[in-house]
C-alpha positions in Angstrom: 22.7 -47.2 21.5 22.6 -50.3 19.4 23.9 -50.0 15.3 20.4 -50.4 14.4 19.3 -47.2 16.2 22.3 -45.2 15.1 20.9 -45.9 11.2 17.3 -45.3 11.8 18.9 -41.5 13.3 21.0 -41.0 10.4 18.4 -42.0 7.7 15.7 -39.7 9.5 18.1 -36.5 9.7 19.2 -37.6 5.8 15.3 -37.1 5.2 15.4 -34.1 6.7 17.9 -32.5 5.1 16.3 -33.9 2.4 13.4 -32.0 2.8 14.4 -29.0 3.5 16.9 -28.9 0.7 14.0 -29.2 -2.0 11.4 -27.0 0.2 14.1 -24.2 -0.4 14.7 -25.2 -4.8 13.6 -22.1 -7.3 11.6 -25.6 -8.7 9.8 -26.0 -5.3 8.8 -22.9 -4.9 7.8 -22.0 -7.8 5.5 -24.9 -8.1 3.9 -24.0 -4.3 3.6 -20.2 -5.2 1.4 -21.6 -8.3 -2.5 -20.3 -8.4 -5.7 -22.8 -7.8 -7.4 -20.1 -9.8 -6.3 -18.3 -13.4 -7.5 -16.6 -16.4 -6.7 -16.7 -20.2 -7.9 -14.5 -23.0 -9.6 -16.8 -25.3 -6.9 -17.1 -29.0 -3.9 -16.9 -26.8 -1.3 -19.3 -26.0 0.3 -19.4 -22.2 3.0 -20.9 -21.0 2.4 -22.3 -17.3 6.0 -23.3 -15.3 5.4 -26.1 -13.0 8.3 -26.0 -11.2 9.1 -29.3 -11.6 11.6 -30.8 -13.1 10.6 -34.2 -14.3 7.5 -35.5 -16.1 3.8 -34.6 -15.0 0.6 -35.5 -17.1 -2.2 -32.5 -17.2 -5.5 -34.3 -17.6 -8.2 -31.3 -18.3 -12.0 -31.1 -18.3 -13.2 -30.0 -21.6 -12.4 -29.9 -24.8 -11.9 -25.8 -25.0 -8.3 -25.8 -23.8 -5.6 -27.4 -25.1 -2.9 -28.9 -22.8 0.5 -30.0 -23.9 0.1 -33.3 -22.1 3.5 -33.7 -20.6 6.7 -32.0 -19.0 7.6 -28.4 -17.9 6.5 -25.9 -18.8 3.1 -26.3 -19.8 2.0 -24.9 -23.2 -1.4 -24.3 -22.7 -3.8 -22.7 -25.8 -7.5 -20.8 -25.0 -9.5 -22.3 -27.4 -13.2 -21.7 -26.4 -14.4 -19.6 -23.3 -15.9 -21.8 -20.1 -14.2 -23.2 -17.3 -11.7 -26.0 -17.1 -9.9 -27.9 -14.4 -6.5 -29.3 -14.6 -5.2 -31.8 -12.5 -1.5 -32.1 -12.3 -0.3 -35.7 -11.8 3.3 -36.7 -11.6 4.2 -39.2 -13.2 0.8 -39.1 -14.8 -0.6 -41.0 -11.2 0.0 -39.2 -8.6 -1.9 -36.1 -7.7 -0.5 -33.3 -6.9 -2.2 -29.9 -7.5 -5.8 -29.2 -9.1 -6.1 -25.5 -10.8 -9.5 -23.8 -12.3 -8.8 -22.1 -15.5 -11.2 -19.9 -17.0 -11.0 -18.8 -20.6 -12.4 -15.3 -21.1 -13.0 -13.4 -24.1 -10.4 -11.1 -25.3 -10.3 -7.3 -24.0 -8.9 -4.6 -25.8 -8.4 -1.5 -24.2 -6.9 1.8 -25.1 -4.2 2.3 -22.8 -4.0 6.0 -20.9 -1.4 7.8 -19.7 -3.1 10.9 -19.7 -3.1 13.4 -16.6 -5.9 13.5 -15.3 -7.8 15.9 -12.3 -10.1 13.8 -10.1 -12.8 15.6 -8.5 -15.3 13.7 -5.8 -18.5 15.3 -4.2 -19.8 13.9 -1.1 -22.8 13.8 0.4 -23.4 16.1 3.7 -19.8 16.7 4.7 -17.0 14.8 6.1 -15.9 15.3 10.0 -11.3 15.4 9.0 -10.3 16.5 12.6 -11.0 18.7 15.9 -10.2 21.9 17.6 -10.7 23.4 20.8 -13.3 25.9 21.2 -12.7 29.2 23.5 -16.1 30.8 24.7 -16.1 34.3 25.4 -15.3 33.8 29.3 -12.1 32.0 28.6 -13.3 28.4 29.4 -12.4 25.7 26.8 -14.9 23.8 24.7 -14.8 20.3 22.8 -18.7 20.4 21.4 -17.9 18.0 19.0 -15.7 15.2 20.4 -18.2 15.9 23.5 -21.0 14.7 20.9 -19.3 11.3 20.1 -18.8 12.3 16.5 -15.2 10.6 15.3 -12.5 11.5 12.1 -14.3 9.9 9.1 -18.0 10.6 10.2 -20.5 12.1 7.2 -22.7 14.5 8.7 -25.8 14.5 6.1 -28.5 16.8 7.9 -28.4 19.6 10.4 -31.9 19.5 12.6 -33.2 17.2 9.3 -31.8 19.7 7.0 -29.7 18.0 4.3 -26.5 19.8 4.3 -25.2 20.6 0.6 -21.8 21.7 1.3 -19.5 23.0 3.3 -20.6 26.8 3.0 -24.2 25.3 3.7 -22.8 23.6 7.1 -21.0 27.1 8.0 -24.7 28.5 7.6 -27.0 25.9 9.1 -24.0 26.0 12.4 -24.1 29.9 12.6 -27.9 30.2 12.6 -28.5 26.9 15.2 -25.9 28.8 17.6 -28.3 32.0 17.4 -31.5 30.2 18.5 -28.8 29.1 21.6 -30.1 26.1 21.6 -28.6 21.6 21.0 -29.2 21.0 17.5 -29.4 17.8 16.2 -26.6 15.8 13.3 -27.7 12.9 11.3 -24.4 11.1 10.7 -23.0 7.8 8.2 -20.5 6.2 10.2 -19.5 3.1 7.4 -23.1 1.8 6.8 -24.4 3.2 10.0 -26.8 5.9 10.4 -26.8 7.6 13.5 -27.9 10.6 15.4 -25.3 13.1 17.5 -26.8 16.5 19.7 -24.0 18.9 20.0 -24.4 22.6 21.1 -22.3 25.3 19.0 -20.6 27.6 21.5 -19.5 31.2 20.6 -15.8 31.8 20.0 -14.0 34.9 21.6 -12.7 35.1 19.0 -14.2 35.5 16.2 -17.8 35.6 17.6 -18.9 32.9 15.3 -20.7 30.0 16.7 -18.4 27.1 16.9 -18.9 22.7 17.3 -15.1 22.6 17.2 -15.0 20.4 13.5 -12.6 20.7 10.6 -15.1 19.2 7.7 -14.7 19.2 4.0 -17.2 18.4 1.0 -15.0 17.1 -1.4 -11.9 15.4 -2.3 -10.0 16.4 -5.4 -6.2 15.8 -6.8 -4.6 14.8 -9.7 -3.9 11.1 -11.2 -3.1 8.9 -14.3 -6.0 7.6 -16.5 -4.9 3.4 -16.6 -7.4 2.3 -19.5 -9.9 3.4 -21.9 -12.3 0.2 -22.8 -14.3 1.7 -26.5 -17.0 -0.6 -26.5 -18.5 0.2 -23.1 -16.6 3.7 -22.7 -15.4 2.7 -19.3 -12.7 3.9 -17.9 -10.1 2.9 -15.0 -7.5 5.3 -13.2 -5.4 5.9 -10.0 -5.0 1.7 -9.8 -5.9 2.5 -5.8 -7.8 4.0 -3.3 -8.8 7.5 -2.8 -9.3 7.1 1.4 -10.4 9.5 3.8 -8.2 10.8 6.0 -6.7 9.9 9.1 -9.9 6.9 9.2 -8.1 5.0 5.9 -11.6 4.0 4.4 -12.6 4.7 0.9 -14.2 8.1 0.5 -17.3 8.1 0.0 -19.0 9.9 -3.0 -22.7 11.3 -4.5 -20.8 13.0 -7.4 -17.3 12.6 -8.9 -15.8 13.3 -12.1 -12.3 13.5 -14.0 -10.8 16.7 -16.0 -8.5 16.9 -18.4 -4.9 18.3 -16.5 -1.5 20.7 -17.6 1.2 19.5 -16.2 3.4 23.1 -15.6 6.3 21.5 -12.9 7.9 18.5 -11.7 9.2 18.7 -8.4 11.8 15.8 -8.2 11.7 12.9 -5.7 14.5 11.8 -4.3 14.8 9.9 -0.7 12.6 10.6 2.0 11.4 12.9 0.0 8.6 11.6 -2.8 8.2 14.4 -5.8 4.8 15.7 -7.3 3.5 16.5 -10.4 2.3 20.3 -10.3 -1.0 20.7 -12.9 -3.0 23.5 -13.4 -6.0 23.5 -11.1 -7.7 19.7 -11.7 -11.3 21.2 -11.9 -10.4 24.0 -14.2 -9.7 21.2 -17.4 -12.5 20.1 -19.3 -14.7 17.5 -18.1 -13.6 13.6 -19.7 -16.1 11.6 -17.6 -17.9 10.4 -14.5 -16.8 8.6 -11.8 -19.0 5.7 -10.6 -16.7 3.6 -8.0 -13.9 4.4 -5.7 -12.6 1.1 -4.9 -8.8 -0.4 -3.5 -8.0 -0.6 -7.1 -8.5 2.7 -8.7 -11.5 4.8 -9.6 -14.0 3.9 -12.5 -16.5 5.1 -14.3 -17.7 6.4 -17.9 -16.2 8.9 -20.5 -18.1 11.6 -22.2 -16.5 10.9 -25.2 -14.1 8.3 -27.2 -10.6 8.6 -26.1 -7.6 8.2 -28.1 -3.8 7.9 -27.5 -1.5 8.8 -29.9 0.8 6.5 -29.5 -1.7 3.5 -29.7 -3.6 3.9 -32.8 -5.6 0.7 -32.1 -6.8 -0.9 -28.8 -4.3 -3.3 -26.9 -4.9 -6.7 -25.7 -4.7 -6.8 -22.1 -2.7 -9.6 -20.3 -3.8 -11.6 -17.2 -2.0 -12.2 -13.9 -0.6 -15.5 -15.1 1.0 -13.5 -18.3 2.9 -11.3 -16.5 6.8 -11.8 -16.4 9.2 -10.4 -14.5 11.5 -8.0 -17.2 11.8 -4.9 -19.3 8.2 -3.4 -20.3 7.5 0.5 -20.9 5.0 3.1 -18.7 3.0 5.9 -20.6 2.7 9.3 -18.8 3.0 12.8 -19.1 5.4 15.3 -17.7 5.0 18.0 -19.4 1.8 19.9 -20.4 -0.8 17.2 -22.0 1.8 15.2 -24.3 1.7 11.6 -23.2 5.5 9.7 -23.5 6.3 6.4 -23.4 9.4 5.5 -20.6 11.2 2.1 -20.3 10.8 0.3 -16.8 11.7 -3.1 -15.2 9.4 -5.1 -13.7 11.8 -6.0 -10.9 9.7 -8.7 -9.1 6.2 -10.5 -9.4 4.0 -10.6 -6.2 1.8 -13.7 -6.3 -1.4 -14.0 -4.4 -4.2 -16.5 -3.6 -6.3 -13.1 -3.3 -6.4 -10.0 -5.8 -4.3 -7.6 -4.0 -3.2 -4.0 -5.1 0.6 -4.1 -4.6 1.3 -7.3 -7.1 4.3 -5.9 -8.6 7.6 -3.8 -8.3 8.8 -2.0 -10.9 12.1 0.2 -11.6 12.2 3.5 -13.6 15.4 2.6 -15.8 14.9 5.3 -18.5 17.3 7.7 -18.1 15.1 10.7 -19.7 12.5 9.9 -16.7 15.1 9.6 -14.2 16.6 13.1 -14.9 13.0 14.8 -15.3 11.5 13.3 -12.5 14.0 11.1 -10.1 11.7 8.2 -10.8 8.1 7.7 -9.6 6.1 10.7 -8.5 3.0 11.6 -6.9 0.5 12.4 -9.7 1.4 9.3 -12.0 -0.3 7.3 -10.0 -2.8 5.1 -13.0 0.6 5.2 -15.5 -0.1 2.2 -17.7 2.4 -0.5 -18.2 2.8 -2.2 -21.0 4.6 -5.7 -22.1 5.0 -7.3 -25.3 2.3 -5.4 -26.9 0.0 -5.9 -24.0 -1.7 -4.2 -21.3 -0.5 -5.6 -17.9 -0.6 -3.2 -14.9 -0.4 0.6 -13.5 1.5 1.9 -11.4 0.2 2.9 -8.0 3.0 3.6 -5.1 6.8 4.9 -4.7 8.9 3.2 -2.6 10.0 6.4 0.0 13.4 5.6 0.1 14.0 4.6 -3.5 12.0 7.1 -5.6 13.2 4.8 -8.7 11.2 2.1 -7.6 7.5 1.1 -7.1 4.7 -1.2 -7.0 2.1 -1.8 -9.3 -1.4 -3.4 -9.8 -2.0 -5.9 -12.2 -4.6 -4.7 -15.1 -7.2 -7.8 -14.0 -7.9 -6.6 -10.8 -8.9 -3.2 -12.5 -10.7 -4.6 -15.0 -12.6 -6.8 -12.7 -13.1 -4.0 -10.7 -14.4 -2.0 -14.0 -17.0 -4.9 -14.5 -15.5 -6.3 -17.7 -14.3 -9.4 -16.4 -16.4 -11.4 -13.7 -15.6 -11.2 -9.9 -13.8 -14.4 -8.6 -11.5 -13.3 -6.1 -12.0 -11.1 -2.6 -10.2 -8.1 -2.6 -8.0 -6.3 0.0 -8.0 -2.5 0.5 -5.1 -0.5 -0.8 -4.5 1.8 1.6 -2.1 4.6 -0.1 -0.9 5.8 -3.0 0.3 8.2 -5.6 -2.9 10.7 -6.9 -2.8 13.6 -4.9 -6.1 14.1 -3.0 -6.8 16.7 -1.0 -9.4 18.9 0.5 -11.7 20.5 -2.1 -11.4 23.8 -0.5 -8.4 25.7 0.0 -9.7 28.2 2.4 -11.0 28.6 6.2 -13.7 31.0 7.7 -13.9 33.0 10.4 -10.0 33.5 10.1 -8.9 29.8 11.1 -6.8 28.3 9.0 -5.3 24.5 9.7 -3.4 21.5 7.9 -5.2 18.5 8.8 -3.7 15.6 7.3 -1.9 17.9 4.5 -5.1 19.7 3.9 -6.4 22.8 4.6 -10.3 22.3 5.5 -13.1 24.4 6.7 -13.3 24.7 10.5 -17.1 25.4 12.2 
């Protein structure tokens, strides 16, 4: 190998190193993880790191936001609301990275914390699971898997009868089994409408006429209020997903409201072994508002009434992903009765995505008053607001199973997009689980059969 080749090796393994060396800098990465896409509340200043650390020049579209011109970080100030475009240039020629920034008015929201009960009423009712049917001759029945109905299926009418409930199904079942003949089930499956003929069959039993379904007409449990926005008395909770079942999708609702709710207990968490909240019955409190939207970031909807907190005499400002920082901030909720406390937290690490997501935080419970009352994060304070530097910046929405002092959290954009106070730019992702406790509506069974489907107990026909 000639002298000449031995160089041209060595300098393209020196690049490599090269490379690789400055792909795995805090600076590079940084500057990689940074957004094409953020928001500022008009009249606030924002510090942008670019990761980089030697001179850039920020040329910007408009005359609404104001752009220190050189180095890192950026200071940038919201001036006026509209849309800009920076385009980040090193060495003011080269460049590198174009972002959108939108300047949005400012929100102020109250901030919750209170316990809340969540109560949703679905059309027709839900299809949770299946059972085996024994006919009075011993033989063994499936009617309803037979049918091709599946976990998640709505049935909305029985032979074109609209079903209102679960006590309604029981009836319209009971009395198609006495005429002895196929009925007919109108069924939602997602945004499908299809039709199913099963044929009840009498138990041994019990003698009641049987399509071998668990249903339920409801799902209720109990949760954390997030926000409280006065001018439009909308309201945002849970910060995800109330799903349905075994099927994972978000339940779908005709009616759904939130109650005020006692907290009496606290079971502790502790690993493996997530701990509750135990309220007072969630429907027994007195009503606060309707819920209009079940979505991967919470539930939403509109208050009654005007809602205050009394640790917040006045509405907070509300931050936006790129305001966020990775430190100590404070979560408001209640373990005791109705009274609302403020707890200190860590937000332990920042979870940046090119798409609004649900899990874009984790946060620590490092207040030792929360710690020895509850272990850390429990089921029920699922919507706690968090709050940084006098603003508004998340909820929390999940605990870590094997570290109940830990948890993520949703940033407070994604739920106010979600609310309709700031405008939709992103897609979303569902959120699959969380901390509200949902669970069936009804805590009994007929005809003496009683199952846990899913941690529920549902009606079985």
């Amino acid at each position: 190998m000639s002298t000449r080749e031995k160089w041209r090796r060595a300098a393209g393994l020196l690049l490599v190193v090269l490379i690789l060396s400055v792909c795995a800098t805090p600076e590079f990465r940084t500057f990689v993880s940074l957004p094409d896409h953020l928001r500022l509340p008009q009249g606030q200043a924002h510090e942008l790191s670019l990761g980089i650390p030697f001179s850039t020049a920020v040329p910007t579209s408009g005359q609404g936001l104001a752009v220190q011109r050189s180095g890192s970080p950026l200071q940038l100030a919201a001036e006026q609301t509209g849309r800009y475009t920076l385009d980040v240039k090193l060495f003011g020629l080269i460049p590198i990275r174009r972002m959108t920034v939108d300047v949005v008015p400012e929100i102020r929201v109250v901030p919750g914390g209170h316990s809340i009960g969540v109560r949703l009423q679905s059309d027709g009712v839900q299809v949770v699971g299946f059972a085996a049917v024994e006919d009075e001759e011993g033989r063994v029945h499936h009617p309803g898997r037979a049918a091709g109905l599946q976990v998640g299926d709505t049935i909305l009418a029985i032979d074109g009868r609209p079903v209102r409930g679960e006590d309604h199904a029981v009836h319209l079942f009971q009395e198609a089994g006495r005429r002895g003949r196929e009925i007919t089930l109108t069924v939602r499956r997602g945004d499908e409408r299809l039709e199913r003929t099963v044929k009840p069959v009498r138990e041994k039993e019990t003698g009641r006429w049987r399509v071998g379904l668990y249903i339920r007409d409801g799902a209720s449990g109990v949760g954390t209020l997030t926000f409280y926005h006065p001018p439009t008395r909308k309201f945002g909770a849970l910060g995800h997903v109330i799903a349905e079942g075994e099927s994972r999708r978000p339940f779908q609702f005709a009616h759904g409201q939130i109650t005020a709710a006692d907290v009496v207990k606290i079971q502790k968490g502790r690993r493996a072994a997530p701990g509750e909240k135990i309220t007072s019955h969630p429907d027994s409190g007195g009503r606060l508002g309707v819920i209009e939207k079940n979505t991967p970031f919470g539930i939403f909807g509109r208050l009654n009434s005007p809602l205050k907190n009394p640790l917040y005499e006045e509405p907070l400002p509300v931050a936006m992903a790129s305001q966020v920082k990775e430190g100590p901030a404070e979560m408001l909720t209640v373990v005791d009765g109705q009274k609302i406390e403020r707890f200190q937290v860590e937000i332990v690490r920042l979870i940046r995505q090119p798409t609004a997501e649900g899990k874009n935080m984790i946060v620590q419970v490092t207040d030792p008053r929360l710690l020895e009352a509850t272990g850390g994060i429990v089921q029920g304070m699922s919507g706690s607001p968090i709050i940084q530097d006098g603003r508004v910046v998340g909820a929390v929405t999940h605990v870590f199973v094997n570290d109940p002092t830990r948890g993520y959290g949703v940033l407070i954009e994604w739920m106010l997009q979600e609310a309709g106070l700031l405008p939709a730019e992103r897609n979303t992702e569902p959120n699959q689980s969380g901390l509200g406790r949902t669970r069936s509506s009804r805590r009994f069974c007929l005809g003496g059969r009683s199952a846990a489907v899913a941690g529920e107990l549902v009606t079985f026909v």
